[in-house]
gemmi code that builds the backbone of each chain (N, CA, C; Angstrom):
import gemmi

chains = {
    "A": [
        ("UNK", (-0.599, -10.411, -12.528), (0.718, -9.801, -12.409), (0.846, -9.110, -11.046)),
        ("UNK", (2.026, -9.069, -10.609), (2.191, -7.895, -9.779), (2.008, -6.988, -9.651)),
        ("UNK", (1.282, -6.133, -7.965), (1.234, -4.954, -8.293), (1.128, -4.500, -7.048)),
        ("UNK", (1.535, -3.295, -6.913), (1.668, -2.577, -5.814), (0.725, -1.195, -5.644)),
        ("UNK", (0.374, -1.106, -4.496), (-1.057, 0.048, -4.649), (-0.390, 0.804, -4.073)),
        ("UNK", (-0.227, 2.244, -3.656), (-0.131, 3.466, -2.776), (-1.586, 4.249, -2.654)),
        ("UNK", (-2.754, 3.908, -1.798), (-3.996, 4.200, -1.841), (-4.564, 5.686, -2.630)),
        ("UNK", (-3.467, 6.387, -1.537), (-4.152, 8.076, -2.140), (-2.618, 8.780, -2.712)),
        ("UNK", (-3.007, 9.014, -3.946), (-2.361, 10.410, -4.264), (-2.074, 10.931, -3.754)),
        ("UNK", (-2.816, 11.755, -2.731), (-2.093, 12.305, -2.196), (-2.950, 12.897, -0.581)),
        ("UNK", (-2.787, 13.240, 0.265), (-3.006, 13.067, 1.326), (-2.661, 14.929, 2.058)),
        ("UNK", (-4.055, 15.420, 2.660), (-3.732, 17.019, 3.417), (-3.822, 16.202, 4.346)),
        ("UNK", (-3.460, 17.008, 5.695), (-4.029, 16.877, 7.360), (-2.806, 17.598, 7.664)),
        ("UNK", (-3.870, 18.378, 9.018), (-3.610, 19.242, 9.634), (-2.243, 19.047, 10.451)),
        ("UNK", (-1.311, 20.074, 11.431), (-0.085, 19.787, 11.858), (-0.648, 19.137, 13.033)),
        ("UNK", (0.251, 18.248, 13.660), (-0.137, 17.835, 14.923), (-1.316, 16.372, 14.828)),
        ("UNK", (-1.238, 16.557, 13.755), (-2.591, 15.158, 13.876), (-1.997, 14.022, 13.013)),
        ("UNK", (-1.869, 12.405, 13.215), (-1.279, 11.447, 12.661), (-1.489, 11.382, 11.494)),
        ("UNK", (-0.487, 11.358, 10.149), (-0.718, 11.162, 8.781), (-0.961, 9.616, 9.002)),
        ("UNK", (-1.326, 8.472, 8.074), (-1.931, 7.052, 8.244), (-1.638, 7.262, 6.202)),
        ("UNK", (-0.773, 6.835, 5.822), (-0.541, 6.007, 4.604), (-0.651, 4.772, 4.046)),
        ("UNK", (-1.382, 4.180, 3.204), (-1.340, 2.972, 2.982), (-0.645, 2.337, 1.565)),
        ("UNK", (0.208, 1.072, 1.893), (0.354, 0.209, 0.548), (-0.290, -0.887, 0.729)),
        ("UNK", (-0.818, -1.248, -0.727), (-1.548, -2.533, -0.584), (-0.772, -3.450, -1.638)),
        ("UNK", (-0.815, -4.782, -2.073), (-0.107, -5.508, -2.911), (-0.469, -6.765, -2.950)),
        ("UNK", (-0.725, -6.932, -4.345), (-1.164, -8.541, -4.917), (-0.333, -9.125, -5.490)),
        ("UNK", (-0.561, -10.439, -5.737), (-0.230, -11.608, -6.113), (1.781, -11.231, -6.196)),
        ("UNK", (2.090, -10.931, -4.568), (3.056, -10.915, -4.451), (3.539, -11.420, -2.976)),
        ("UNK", (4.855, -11.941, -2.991), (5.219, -12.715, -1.484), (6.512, -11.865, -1.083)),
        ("UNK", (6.324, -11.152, -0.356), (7.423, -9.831, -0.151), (8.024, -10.507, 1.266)),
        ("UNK", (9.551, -10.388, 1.133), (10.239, -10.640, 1.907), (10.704, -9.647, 2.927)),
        ("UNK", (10.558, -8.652, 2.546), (10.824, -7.293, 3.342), (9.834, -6.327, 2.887)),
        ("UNK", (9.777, -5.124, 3.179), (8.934, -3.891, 2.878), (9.930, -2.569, 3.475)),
        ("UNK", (9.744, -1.520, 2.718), (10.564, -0.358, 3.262), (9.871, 0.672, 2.615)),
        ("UNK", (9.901, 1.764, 3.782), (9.142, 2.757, 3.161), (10.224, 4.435, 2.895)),
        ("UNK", (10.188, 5.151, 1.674), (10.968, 6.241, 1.738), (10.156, 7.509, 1.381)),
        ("UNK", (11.172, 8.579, 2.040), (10.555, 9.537, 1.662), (11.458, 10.466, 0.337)),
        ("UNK", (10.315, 10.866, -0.199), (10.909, 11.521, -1.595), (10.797, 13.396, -1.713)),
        ("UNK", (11.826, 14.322, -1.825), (11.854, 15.644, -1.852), (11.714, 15.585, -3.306)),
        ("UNK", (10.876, 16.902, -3.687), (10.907, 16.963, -5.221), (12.850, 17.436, -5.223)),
        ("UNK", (12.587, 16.699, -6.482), (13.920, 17.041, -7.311), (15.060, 16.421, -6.753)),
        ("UNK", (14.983, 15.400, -5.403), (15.802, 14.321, -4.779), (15.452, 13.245, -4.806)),
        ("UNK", (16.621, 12.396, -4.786), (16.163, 10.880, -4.880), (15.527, 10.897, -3.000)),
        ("UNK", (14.827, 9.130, -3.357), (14.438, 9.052, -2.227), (15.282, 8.771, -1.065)),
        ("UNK", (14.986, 8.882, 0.079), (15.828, 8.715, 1.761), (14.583, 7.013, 2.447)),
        ("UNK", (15.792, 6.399, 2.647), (15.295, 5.382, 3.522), (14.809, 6.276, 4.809)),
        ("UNK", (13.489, 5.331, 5.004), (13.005, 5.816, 6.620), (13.091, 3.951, 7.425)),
        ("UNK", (12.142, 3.360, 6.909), (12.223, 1.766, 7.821), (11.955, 0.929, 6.845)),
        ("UNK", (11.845, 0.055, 7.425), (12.244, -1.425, 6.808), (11.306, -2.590, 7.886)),
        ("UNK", (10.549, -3.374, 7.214), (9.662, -4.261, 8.140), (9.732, -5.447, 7.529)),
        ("UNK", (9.816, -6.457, 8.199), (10.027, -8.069, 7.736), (8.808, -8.536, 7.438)),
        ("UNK", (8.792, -9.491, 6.594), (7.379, -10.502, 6.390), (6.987, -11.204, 7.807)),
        ("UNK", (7.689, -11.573, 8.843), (7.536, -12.138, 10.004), (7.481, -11.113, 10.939)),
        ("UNK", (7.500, -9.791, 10.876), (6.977, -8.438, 12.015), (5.749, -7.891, 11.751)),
        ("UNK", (4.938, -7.517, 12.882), (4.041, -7.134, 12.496), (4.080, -5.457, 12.438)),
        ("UNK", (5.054, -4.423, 13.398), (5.276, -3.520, 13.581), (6.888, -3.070, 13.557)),
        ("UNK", (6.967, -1.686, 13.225), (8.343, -1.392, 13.986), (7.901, -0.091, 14.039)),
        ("UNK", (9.003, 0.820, 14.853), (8.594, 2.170, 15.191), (9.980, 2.631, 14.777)),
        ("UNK", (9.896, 4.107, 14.925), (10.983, 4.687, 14.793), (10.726, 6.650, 15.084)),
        ("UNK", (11.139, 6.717, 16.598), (11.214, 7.846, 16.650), (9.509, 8.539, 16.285)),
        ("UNK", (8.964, 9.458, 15.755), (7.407, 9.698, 15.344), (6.719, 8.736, 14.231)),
        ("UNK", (7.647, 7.668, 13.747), (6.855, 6.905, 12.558), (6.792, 5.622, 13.102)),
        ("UNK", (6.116, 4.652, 12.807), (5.423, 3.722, 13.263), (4.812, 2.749, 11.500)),
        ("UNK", (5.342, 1.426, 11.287), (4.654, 1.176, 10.157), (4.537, -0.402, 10.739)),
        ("UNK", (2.926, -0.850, 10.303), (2.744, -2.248, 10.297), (2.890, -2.696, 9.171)),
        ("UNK", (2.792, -4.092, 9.100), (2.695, -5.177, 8.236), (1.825, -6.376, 8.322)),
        ("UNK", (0.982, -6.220, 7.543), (-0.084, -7.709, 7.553), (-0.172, -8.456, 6.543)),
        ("UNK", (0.391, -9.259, 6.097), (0.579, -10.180, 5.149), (-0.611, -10.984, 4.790)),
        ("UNK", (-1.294, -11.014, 6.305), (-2.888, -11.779, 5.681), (-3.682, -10.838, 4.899)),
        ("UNK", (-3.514, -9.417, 5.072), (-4.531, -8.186, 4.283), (-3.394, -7.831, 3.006)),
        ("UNK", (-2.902, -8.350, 3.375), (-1.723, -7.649, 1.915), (-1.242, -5.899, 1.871)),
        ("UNK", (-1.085, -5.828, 3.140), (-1.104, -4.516, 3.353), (0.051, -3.812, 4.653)),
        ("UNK", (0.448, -2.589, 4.171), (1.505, -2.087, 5.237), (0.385, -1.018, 5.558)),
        ("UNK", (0.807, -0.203, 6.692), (0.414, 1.326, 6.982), (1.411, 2.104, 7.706)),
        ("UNK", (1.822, 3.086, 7.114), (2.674, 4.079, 7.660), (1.900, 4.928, 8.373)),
        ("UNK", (2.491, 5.211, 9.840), (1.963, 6.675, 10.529), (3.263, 7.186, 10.778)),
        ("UNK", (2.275, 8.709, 10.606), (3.330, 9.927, 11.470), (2.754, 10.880, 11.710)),
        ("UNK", (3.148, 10.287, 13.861), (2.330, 10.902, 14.605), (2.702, 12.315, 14.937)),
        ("UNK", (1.957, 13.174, 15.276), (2.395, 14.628, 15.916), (3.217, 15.669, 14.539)),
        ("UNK", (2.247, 15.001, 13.068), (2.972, 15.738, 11.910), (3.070, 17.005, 11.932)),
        ("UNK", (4.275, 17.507, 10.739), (4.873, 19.093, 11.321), (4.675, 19.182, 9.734)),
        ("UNK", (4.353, 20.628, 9.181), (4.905, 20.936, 7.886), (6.150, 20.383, 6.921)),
        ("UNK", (7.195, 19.723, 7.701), (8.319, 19.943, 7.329), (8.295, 18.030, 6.972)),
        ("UNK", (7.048, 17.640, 7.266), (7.190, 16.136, 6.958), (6.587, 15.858, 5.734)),
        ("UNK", (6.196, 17.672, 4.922), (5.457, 17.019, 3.726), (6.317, 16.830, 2.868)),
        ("UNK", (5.803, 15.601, 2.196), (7.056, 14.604, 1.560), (5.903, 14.167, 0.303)),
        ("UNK", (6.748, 13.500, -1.067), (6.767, 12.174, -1.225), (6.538, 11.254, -0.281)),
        ("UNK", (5.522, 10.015, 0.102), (6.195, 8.687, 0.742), (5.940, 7.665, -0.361)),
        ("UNK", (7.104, 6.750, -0.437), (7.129, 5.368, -1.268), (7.428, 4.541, -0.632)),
        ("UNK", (6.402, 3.247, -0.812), (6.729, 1.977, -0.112), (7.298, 1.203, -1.072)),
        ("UNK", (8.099, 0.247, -0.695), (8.947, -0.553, -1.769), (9.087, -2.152, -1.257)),
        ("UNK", (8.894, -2.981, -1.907), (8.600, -4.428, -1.560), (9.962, -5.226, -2.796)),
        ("UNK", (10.437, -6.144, -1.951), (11.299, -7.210, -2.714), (10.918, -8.495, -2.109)),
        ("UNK", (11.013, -9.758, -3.385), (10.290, -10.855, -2.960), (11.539, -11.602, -2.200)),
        ("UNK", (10.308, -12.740, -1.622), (11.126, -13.468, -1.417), (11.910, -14.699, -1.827)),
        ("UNK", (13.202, -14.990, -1.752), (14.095, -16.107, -2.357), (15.006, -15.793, -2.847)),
        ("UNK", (16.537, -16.234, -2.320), (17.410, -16.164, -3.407), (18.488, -14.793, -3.295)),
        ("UNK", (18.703, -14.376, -4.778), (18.846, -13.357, -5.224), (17.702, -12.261, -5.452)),
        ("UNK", (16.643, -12.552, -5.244), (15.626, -11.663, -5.817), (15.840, -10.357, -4.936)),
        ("UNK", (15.772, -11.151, -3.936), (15.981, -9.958, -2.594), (16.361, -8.801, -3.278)),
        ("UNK", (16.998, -8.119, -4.259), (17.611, -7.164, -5.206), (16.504, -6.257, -5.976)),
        ("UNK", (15.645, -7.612, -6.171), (14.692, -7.338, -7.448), (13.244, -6.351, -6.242)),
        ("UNK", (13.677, -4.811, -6.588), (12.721, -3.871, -5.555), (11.580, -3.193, -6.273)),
        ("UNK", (10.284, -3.426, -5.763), (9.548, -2.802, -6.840), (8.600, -1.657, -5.761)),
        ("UNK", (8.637, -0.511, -6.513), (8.135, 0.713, -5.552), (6.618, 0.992, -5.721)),
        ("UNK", (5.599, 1.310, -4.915), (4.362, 2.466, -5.116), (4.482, 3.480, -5.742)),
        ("UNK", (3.359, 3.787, -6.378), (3.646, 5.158, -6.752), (3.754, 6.553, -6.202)),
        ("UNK", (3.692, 6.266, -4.698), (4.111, 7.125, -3.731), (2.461, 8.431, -3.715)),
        ("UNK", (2.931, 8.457, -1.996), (1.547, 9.491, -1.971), (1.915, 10.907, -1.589)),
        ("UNK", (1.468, 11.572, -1.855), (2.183, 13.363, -1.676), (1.441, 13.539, -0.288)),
        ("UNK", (2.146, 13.592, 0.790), (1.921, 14.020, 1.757), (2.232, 15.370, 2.154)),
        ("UNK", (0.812, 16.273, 2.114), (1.103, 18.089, 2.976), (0.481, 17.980, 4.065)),
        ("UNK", (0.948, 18.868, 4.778), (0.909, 18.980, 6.201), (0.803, 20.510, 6.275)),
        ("UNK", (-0.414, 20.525, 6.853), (-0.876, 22.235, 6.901), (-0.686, 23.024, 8.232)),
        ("UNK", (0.030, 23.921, 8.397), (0.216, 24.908, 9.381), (-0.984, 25.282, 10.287)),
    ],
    "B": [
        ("UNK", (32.496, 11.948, 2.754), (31.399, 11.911, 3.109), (30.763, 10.560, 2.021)),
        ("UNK", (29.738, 9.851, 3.085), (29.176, 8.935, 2.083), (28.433, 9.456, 0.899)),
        ("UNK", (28.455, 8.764, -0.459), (27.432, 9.155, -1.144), (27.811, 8.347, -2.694)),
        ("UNK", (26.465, 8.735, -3.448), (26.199, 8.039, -4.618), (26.369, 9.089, -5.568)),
        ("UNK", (27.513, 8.904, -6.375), (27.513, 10.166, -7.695), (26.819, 9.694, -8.663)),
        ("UNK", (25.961, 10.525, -9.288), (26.024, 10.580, -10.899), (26.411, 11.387, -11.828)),
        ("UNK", (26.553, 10.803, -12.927), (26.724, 11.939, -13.548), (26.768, 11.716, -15.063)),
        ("UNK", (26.038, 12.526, -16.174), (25.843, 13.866, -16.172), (24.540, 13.966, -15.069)),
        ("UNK", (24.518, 14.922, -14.212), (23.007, 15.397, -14.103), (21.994, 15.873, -14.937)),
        ("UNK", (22.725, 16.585, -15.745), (21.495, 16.954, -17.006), (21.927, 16.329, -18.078)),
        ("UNK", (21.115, 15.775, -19.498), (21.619, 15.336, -20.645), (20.345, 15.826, -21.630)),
        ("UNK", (20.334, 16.560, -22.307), (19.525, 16.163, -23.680), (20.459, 15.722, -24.717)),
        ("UNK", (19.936, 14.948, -25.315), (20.449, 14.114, -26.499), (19.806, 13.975, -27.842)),
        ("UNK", (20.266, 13.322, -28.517), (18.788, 13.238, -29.805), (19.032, 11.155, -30.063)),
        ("UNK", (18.216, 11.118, -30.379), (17.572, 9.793, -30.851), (18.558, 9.062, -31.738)),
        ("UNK", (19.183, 7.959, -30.813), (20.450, 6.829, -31.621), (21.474, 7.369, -31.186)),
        ("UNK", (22.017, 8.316, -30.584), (23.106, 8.830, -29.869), (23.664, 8.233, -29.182)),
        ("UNK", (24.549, 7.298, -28.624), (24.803, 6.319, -27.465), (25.008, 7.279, -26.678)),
        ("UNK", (24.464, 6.847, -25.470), (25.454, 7.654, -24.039), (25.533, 6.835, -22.594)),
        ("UNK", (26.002, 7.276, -22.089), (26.694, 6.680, -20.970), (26.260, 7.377, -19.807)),
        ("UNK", (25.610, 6.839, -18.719), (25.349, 7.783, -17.612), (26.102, 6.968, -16.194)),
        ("UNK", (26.748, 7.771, -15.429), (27.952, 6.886, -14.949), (27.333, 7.335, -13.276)),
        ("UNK", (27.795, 6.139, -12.600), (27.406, 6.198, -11.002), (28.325, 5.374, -10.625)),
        ("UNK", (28.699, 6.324, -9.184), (29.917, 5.830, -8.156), (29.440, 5.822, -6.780)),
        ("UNK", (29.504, 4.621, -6.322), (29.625, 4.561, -4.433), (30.577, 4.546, -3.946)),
        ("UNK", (30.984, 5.189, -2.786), (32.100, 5.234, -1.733), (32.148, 4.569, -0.518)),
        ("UNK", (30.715, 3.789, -0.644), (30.456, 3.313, 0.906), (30.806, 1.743, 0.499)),
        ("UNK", (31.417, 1.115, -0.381), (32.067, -0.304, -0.950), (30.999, -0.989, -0.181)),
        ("UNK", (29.456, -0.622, -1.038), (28.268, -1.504, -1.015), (28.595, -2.525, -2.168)),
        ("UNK", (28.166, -4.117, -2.315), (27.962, -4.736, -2.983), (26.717, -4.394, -3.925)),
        ("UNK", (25.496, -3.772, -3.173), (24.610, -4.246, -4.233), (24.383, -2.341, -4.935)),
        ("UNK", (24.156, -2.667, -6.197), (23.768, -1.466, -6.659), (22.595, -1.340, -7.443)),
        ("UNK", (21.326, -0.903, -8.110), (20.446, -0.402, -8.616), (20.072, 0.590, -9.291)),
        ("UNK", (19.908, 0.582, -10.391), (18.796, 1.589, -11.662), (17.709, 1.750, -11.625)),
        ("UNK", (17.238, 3.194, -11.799), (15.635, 3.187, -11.521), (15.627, 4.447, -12.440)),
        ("UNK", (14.220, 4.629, -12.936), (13.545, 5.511, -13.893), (12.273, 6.391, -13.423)),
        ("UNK", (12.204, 6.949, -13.135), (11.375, 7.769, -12.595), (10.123, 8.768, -13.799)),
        ("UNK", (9.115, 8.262, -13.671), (8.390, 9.070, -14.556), (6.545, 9.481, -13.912)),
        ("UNK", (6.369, 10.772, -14.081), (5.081, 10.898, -13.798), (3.801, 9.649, -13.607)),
        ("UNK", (3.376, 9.590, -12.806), (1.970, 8.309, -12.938), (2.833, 6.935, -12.751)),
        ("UNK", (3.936, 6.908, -12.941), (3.998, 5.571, -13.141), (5.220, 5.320, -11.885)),
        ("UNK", (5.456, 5.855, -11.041), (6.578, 6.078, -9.568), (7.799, 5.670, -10.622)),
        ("UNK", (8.272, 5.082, -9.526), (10.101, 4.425, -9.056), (10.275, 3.012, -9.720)),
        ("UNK", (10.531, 3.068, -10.937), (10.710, 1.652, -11.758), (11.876, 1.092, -12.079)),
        ("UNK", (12.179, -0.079, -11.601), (13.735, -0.859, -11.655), (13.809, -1.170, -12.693)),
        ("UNK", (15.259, -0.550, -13.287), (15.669, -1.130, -14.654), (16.716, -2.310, -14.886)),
        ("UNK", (18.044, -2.315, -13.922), (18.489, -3.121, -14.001), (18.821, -3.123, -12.361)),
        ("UNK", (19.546, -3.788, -11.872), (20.282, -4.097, -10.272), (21.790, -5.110, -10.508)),
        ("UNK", (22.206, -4.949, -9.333), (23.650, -5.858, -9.400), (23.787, -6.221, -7.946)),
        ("UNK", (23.828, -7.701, -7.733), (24.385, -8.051, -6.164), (25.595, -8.121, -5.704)),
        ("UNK", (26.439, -8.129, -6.691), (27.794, -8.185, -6.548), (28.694, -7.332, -7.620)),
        ("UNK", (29.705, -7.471, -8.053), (30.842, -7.379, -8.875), (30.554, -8.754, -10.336)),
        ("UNK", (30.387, -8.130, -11.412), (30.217, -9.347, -12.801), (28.809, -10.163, -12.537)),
        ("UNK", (27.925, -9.834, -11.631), (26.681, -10.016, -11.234), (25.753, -8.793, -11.597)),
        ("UNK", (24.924, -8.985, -12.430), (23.425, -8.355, -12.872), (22.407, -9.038, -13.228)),
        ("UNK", (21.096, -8.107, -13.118), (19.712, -8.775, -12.998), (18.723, -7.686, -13.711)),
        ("UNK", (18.134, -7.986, -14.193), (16.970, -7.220, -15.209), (16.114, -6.941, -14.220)),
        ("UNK", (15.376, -5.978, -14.032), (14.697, -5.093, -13.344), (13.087, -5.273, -14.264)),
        ("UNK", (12.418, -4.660, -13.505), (11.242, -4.825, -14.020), (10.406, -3.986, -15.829)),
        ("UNK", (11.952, -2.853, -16.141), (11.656, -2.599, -17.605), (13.096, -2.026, -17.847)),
        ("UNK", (13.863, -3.457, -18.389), (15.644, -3.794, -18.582), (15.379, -2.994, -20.125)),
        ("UNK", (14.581, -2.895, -21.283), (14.257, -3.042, -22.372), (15.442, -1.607, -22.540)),
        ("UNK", (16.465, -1.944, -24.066), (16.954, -0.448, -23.899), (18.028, 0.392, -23.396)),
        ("UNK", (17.975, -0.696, -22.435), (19.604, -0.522, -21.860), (20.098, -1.626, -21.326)),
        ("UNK", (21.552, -1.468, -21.146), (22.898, -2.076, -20.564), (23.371, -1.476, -19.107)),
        ("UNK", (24.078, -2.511, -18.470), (24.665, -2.268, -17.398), (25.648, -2.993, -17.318)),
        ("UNK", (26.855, -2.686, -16.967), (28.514, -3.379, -16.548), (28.489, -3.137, -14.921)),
        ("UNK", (29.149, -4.247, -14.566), (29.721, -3.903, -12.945), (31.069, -4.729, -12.829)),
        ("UNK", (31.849, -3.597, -13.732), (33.375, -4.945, -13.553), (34.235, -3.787, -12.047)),
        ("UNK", (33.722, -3.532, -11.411), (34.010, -2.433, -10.056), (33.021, -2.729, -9.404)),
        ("UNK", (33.257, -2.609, -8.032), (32.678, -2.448, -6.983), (31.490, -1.454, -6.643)),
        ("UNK", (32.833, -0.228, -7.018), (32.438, 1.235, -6.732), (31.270, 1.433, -7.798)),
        ("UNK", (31.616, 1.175, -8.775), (30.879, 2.095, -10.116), (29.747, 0.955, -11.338)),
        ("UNK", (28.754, 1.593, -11.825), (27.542, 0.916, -12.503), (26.975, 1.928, -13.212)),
        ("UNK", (27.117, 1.866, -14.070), (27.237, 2.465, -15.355), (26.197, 2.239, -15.738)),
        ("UNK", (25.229, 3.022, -16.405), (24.117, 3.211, -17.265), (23.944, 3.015, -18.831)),
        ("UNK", (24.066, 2.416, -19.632), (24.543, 2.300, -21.104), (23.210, 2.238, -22.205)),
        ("UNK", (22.648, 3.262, -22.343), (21.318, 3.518, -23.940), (22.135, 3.407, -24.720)),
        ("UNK", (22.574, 2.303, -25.532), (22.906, 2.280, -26.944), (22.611, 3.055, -28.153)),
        ("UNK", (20.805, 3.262, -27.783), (20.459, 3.795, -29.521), (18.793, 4.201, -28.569)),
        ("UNK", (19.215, 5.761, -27.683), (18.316, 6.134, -27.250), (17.172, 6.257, -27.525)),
        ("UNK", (15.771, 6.458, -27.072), (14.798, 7.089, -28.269), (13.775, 8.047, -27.095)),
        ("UNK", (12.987, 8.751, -27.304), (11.955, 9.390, -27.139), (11.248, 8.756, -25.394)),
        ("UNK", (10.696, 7.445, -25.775), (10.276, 7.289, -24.168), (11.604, 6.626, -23.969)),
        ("UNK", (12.476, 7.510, -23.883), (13.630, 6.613, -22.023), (13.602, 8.061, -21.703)),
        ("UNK", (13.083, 8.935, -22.470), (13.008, 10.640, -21.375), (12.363, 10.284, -20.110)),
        ("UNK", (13.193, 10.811, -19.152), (13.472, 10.287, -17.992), (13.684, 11.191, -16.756)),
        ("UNK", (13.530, 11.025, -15.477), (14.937, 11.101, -14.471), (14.969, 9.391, -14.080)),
        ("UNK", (16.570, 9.503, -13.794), (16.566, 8.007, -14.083), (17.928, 8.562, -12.599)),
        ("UNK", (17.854, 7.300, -11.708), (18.067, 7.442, -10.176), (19.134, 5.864, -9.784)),
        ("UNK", (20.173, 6.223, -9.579), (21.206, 5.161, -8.943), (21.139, 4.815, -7.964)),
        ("UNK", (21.089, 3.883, -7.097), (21.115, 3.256, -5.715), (22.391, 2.657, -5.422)),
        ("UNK", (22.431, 2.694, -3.804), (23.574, 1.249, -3.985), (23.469, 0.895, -1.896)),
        ("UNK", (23.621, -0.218, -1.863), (23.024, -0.828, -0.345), (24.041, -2.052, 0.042)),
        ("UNK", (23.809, -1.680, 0.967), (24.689, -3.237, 1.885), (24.573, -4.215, 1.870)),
        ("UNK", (25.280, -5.434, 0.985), (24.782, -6.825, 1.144), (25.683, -7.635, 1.933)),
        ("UNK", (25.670, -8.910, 1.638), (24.655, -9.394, 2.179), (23.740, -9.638, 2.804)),
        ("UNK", (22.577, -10.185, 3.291), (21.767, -9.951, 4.539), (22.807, -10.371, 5.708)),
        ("UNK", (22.079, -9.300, 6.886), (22.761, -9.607, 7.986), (21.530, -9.249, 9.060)),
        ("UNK", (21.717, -9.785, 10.635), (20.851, -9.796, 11.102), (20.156, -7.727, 10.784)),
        ("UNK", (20.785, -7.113, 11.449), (20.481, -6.053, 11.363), (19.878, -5.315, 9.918)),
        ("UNK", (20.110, -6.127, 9.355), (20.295, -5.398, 7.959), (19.463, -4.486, 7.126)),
        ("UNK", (19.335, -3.187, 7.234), (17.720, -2.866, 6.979), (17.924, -2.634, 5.177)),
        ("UNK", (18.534, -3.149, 4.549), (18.852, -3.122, 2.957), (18.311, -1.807, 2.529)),
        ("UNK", (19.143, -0.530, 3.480), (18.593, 0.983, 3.102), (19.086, 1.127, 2.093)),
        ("UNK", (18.722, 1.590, 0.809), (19.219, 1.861, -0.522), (19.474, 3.216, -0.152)),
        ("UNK", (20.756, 3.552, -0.745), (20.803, 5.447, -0.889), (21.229, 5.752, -2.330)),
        ("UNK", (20.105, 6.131, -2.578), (20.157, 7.290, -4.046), (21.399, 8.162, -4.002)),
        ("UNK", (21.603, 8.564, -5.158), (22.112, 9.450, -5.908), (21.220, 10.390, -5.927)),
        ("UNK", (21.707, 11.917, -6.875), (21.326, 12.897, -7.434), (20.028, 13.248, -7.873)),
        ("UNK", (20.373, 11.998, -9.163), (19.146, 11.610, -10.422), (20.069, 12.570, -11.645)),
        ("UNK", (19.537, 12.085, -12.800), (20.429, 12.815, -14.021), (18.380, 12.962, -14.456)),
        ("UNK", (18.984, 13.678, -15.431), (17.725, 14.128, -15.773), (17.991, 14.086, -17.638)),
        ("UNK", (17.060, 12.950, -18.243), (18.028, 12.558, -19.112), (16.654, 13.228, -20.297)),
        ("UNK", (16.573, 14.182, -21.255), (15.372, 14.478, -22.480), (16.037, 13.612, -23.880)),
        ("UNK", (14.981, 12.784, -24.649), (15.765, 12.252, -26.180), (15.019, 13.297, -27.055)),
        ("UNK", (15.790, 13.535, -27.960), (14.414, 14.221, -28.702), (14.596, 13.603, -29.915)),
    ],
}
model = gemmi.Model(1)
for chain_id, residues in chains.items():
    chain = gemmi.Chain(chain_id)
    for i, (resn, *xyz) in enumerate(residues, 1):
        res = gemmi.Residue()
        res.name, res.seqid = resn, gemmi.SeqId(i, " ")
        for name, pos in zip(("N", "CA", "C"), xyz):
            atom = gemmi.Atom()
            atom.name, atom.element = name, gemmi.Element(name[0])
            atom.pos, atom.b_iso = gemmi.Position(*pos), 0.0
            res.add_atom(atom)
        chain.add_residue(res)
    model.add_chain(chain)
structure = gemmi.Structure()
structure.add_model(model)
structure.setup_entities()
């Protein structure tokens, strides 16, 4: 079956030093990937979006690859501040069709960021 | 201002009660999405819609209904609630079709926060 990993629960590191998040995912053919961040007690906020045919995109302090041969994304965020501790959820939809719709999420990793 | 209503935000209910949990977009996205939110187990799709009279079962449909005879609005429908659909349960809605640019950003709603007892 399908399944989607979010490695760690949850994740400390210090301010100023790159957070490095990982999703991993089997016996799945993802047409896109997007990663969000989640406030307790808010839904989640889009941050990016990476194609099955990119290997990178950036955005401003975040930065996420994609390797389809490892089955795996990684989110960074470089030069982290307190204020980036979040929820993060990665979210994958396959490819073909209509499925594109059909979005299935990680269980997201609690990212703190210590002063 | 853009955004995704729901509503009720809060509901306790009791068990076989029908209810209705109602969501509106303003940004006249085609596609819209249901999700359930529960400890250990993340962000789980219940139903989705790509269009208008278009829906798709999500990865745990079991339990509930969804209508999309509107654009704007996608409606949540527990017939005959019970115990596990205690919930926060989270509306989406995103830009379709693909387009080059298209980063298919979903934007949430609120979340209702739904207890059966």
């Amino acid at each position: 079956s399908q399944k989607i990993e979010q490695n760690s629960e949850a994740l400390n590191i210090q301010e100023g030093k790159t957070a490095t998040l990982t999703c991993n995912y089997t016996n799945y053919s993802p047409a896109y990937l997007q990663w969000y961040r989640q406030d307790p007690g808010r839904g989640p906020v889009f941050l990016l979006l990476i194609r099955e045919n990119e290997k990178e995109k950036r955005k401003e302090r975040l930065k996420v690859t994609f390797d389809t041969t490892l089955k795996q994304s990684l989110f960074h965020i470089t030069a982290s501040q307190p204020a980036d501790s979040a929820t993060y959820l990665c979210a994958l939809a396959p490819a073909g069709g209509t499925s594109y719709g059909k979005l299935t999420f990680g269980q997201g990793t609690i990212l703190t960021v210590h002063p | 201002e853009a955004q995704v209503t729901q509503n009720p935000r809060y509901l306790i209910t009791v068990t076989g009660k029908k209810l209705t949990v109602t969501c509106s977009q303003n940004m006249n996205h085609e596609y819209m999405s249901w999700y359930r939110q529960d400890p250990g187990l993340g962000l789980r799709q219940i139903y989705y819609s790509m269009n208008v009279e278009v829906t798709d079962k999500g990865d745990v449909p079991e339990g509930y209904k969804v209508s999309r005879k509107e654009k704007r609005n996608f409606p949540l429908i527990l017939e005959s609630p019970s115990p596990n659909q205690t919930s926060l349960y989270f509306c989406a809605s995103s830009l379709y079709p693909e387009g080059a640019g298209n980063s298919y950003e979903q934007y949430f709603g609120p979340g209702t926060r739904l207890t059966v007892t």
